[in-house]
BALUMVEX-404928 format. One record per residue (C-alpha): residue in three letters; x, y negated, z negated. Coordinates in steps of 0.1 Angstrom, whole numbers, plus 5000, padded with zeros to 4 digits. Example, Ala and Ser with C-alpha at 12.3 -4.5 7.8 and 13.67 -1.06 7.14 Angstrom:
<pts>
+------+------+------+------+
! type !    u !    v !    w !
+------+------+------+------+
!  Ala ! 5123 ! 5045 ! 4922 !
!  Ser ! 5137 ! 5011 ! 4929 !
+------+------+------+------+
</pts>
This chain:
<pts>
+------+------+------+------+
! type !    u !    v !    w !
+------+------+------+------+
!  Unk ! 5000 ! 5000 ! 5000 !
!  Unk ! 5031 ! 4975 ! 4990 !
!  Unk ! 5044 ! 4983 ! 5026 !
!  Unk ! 5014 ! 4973 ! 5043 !
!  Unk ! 5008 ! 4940 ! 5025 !
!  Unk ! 5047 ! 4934 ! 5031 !
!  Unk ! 5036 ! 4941 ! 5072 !
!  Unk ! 5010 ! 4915 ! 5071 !
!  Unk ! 5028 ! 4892 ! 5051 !
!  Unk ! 5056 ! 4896 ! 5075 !
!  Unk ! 5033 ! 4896 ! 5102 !
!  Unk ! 5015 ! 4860 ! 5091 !
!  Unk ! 5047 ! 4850 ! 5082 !
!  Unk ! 5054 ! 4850 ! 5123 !
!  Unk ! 5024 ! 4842 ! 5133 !
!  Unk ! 5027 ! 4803 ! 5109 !
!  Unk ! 5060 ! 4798 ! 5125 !
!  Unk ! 5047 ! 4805 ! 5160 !
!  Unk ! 5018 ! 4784 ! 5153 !
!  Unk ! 5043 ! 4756 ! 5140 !
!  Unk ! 5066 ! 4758 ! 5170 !
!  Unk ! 5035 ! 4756 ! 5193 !
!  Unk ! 5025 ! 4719 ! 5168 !
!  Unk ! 5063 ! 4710 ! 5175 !
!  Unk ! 5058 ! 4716 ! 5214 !
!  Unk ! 5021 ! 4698 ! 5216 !
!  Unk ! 5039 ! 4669 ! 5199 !
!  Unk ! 5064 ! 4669 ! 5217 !
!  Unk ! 5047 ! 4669 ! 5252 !
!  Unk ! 5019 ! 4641 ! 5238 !
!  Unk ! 5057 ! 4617 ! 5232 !
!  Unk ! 5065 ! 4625 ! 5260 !
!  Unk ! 5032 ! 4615 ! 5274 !
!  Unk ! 5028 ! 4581 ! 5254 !
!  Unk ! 5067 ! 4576 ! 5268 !
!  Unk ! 5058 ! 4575 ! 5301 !
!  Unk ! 5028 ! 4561 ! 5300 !
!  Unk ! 5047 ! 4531 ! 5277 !
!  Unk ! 5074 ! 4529 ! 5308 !
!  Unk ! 5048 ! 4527 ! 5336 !
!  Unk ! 5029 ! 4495 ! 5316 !
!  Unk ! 5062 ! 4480 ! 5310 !
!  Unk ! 5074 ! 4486 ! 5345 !
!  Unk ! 5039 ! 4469 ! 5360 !
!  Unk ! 5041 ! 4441 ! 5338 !
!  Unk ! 5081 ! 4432 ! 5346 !
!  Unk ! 5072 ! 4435 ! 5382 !
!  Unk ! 5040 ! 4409 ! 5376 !
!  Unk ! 5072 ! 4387 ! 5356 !
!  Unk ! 5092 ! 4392 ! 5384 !
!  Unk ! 5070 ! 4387 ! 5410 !
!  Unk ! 5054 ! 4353 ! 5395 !
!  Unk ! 5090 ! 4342 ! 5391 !
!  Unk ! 5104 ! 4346 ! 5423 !
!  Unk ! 5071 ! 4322 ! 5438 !
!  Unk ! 5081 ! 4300 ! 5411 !
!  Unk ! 5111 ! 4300 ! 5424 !
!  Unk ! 5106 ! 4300 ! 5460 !
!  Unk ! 5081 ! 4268 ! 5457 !
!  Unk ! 5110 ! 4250 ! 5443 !
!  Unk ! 5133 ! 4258 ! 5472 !
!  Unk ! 5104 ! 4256 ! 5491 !
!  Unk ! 5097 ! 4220 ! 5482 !
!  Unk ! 5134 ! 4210 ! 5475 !
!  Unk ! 5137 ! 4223 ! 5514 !
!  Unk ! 5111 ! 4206 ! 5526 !
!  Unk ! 5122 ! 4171 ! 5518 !
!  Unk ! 5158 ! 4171 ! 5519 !
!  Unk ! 5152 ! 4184 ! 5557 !
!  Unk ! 5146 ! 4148 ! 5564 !
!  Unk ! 5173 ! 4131 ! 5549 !
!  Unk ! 5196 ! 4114 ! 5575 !
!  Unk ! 5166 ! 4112 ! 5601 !
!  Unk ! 5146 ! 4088 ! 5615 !
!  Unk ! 5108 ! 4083 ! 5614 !
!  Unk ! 5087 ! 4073 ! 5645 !
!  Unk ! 5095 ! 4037 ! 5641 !
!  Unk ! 5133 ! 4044 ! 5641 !
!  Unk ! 5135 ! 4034 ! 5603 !
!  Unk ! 5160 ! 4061 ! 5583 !
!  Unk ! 5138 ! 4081 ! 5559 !
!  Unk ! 5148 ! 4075 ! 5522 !
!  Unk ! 5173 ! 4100 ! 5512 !
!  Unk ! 5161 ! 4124 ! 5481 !
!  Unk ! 5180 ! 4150 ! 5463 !
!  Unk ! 5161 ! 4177 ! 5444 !
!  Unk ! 5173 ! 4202 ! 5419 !
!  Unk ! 5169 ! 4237 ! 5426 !
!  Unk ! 5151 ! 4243 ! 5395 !
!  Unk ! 5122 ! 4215 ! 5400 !
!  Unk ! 5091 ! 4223 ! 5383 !
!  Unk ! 5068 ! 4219 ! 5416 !
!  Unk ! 5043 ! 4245 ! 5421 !
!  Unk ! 5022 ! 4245 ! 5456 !
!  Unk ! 4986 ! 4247 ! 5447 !
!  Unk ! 4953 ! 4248 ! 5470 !
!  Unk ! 4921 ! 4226 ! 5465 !
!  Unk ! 4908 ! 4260 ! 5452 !
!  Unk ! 4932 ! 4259 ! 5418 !
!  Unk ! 4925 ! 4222 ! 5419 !
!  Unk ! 4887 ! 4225 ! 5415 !
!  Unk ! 4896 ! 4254 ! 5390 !
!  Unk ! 4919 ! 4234 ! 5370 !
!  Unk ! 4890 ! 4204 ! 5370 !
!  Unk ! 4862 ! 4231 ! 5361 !
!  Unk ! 4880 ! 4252 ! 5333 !
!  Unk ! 4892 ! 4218 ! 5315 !
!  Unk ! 4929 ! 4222 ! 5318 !
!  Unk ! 4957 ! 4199 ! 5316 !
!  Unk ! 4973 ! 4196 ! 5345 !
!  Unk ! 4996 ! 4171 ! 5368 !
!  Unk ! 4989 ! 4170 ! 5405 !
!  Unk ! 5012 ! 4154 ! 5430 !
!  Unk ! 4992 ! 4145 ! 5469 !
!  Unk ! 5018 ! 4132 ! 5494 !
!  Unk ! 5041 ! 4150 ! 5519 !
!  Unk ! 5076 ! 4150 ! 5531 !
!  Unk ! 5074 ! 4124 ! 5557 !
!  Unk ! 5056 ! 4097 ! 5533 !
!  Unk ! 5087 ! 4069 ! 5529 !
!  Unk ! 5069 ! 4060 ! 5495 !
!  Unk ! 5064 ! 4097 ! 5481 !
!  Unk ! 5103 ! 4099 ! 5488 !
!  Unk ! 5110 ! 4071 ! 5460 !
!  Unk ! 5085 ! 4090 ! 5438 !
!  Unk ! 5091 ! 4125 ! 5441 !
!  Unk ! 5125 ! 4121 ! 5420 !
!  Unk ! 5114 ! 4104 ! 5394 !
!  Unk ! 5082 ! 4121 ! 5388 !
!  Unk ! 5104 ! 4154 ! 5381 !
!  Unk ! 5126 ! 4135 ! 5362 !
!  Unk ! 5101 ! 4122 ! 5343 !
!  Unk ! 5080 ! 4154 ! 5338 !
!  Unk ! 5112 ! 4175 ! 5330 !
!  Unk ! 5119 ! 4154 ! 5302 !
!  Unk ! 5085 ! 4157 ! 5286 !
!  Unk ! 5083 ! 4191 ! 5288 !
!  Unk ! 5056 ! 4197 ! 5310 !
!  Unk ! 5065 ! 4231 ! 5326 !
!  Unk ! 5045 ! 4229 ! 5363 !
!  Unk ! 5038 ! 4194 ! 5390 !
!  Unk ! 5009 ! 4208 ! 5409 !
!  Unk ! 5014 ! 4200 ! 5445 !
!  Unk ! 4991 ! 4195 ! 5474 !
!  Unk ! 5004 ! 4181 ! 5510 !
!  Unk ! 4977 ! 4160 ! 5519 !
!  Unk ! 4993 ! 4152 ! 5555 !
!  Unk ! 4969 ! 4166 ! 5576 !
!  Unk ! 4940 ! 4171 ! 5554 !
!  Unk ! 4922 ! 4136 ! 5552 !
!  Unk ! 4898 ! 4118 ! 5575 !
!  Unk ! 4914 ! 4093 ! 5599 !
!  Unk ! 4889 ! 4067 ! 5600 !
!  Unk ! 4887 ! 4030 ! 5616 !
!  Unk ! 4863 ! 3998 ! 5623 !
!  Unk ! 4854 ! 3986 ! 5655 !
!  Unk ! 4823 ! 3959 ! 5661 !
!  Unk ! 4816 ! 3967 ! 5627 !
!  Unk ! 4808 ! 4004 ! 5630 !
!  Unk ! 4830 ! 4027 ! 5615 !
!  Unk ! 4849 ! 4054 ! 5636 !
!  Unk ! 4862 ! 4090 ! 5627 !
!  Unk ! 4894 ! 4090 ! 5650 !
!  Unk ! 4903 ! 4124 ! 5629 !
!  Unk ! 4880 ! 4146 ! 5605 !
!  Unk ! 4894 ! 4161 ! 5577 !
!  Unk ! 4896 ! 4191 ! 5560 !
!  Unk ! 4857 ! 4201 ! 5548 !
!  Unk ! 4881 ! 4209 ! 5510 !
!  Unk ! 4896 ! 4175 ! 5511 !
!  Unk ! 4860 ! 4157 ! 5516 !
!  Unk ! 4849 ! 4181 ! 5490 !
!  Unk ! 4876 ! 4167 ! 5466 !
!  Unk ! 4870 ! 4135 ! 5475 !
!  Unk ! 4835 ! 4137 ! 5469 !
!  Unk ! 4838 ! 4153 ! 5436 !
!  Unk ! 4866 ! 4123 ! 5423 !
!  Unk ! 4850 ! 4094 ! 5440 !
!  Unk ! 4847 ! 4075 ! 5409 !
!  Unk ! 4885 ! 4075 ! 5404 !
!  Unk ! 4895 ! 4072 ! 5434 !
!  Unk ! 4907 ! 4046 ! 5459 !
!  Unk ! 4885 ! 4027 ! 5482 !
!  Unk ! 4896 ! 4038 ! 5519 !
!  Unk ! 4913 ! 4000 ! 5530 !
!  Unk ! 4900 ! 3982 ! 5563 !
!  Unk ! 4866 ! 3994 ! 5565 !
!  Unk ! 4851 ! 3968 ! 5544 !
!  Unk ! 4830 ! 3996 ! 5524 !
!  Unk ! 4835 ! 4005 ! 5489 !
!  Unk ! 4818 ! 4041 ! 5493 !
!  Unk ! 4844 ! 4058 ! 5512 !
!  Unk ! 4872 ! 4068 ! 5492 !
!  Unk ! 4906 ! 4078 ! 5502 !
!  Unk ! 4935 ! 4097 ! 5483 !
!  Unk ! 4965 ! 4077 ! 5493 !
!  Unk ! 5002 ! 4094 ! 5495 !
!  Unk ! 5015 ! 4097 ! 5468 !
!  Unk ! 4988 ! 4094 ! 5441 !
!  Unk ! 4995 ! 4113 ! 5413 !
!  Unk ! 4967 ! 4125 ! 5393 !
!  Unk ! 4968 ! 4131 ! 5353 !
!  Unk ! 4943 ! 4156 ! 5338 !
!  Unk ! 4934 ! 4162 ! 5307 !
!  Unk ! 4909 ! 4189 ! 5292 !
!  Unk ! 4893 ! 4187 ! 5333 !
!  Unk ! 4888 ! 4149 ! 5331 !
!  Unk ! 4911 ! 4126 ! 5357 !
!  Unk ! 4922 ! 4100 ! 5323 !
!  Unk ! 4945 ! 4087 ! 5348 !
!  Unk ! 4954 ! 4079 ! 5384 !
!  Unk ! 4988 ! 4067 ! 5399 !
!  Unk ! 4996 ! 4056 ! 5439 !
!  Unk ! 5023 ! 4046 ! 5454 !
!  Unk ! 5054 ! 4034 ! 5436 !
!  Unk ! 5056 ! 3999 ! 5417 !
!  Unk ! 5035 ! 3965 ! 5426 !
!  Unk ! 5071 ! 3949 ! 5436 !
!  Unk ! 5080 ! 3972 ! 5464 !
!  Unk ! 5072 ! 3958 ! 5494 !
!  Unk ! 5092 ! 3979 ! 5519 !
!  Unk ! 5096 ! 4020 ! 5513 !
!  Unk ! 5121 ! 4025 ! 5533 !
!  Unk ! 5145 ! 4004 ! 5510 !
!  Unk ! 5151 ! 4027 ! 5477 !
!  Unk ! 5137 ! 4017 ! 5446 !
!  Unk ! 5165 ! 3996 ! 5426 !
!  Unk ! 5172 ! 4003 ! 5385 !
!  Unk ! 5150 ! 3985 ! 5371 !
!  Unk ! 5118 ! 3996 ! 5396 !
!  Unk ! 5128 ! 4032 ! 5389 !
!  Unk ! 5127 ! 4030 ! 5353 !
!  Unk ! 5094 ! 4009 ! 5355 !
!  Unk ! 5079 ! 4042 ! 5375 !
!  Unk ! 5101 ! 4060 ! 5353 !
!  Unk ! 5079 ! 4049 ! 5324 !
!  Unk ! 5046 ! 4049 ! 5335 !
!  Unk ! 5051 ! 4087 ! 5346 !
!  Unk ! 5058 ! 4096 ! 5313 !
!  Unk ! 5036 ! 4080 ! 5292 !
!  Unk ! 5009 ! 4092 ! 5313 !
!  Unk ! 5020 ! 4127 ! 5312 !
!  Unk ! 5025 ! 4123 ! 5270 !
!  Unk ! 4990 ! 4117 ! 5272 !
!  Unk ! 4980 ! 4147 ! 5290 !
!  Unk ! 5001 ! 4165 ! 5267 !
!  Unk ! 4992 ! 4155 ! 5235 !
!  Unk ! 4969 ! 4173 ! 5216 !
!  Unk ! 4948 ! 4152 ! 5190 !
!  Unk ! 4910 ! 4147 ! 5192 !
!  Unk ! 4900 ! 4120 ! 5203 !
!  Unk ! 4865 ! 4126 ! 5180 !
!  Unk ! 4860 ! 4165 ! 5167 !
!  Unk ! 4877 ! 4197 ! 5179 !
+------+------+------+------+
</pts>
């Protein structure tokens, strides 16, 4: 009788330690599992990093390219264009009237830049807006090349002509920001608005608080650069307009 109960003794005695080696292998293959599972997340998630960095990046060069191509050339009315240098590393992002209207509906903060490369006054802005932004900390200039976007309009015998219809998203836009907008000059009517090159536009919780176009009241002629004292004038209203977007205190309750 003692040699049977020392059989199934022995015989459980296997039977827990093949049972625990079969725990040790379950638990095994579940890390395993969960470690591959972890690698796959943290692979798709580094390659959504990377891939928002490198558009990051290539709007920079993209924009950096796209205005230094002119320096040295001449416009159509043989003036030379005003030479700009931009940093690799500029914080302009290309956005679409689509991320525009999103940015207005969601209430974000936001700074959007509307000129183009060819505009002789956007080249004395551009600089000093990313100078201005960079040292605020905002992280991202919205930008939106306007060039061949907007209505070209004139008067003759006092009826107003469409020589060039826009974009239906610019008029859209326009629509939408009427009230802070510019009145379109030489047509005599203060219902059609225009966004001029460059206007730069501060938002704040999806409310235009501020609008900014062209360079400083005292430059008459864009081809000439801006001189020290005009750039720190533009210098300074770029930044306090931009402190305002990015400060943070009620205004009335939170």
């Amino acid at each position: 009788m003692s040699k049977e109960r020392k059989k199934i003794k022995d015989n459980n005695k296997k039977f827990n330690i093949k049972n625990f080696a079969n725990y040790l292998n379950l638990i095994f293959m579940a890390l395993v599992i969960i470690a591959i599972i972890f690698l796959i997340i943290f692979s798709f998630i580094n390659k959504n990093k990377e891939t928002k960095n490198k558009t990051e990046i290539s709007d920079s060069l993209k924009f950096k390219k796209e205005y230094e191509n002119l320096n040295s050339k001449k416009s159509s009315n043989g003036k030379e264009y005003p030479e700009v240098l931009i940093n690799d590393d500029n914080i302009v992002k290309y956005t679409t009237y689509k991320e525009i209207n999103k940015i207005l509906d969601n209430k974000e903060n936001a700074l959007i830049y509307f000129g183009f490369e060819s505009c002789p006054w956007c080249r004395n802005a551009v600089p000093i807006l990313i100078q201005a932004a960079s040292s605020t900390g905002l992280n991202k200039i919205y930008y939106l090349n306007i060039k061949n976007d907007r209505n070209e309009l004139k008067k003759e015998n006092n009826e107003i002509i469409t020589v060039k219809k826009g974009k239906k998203e610019y008029n859209l836009l326009v629509e939408r920001l009427k009230d802070k907008l510019d009145t379109y000059s030489g047509l005599n009517d203060e219902n059609i608005k225009r966004i001029y090159a460059p206007t730069v536009m501060f938002i704040k919780n999806g409310e235009v608080i501020n609008i900014h176009t062209s360079t400083v009241d005292s430059q008459s002629d864009p081809y000439i650069i801006l001189n020290k004292e005009q750039r720190k004038e533009l210098y300074d209203i770029y930044k306090n307009n931009i402190l305002e977007i990015l400060n943070s205190t009620c205004d009335e309750a939170c």
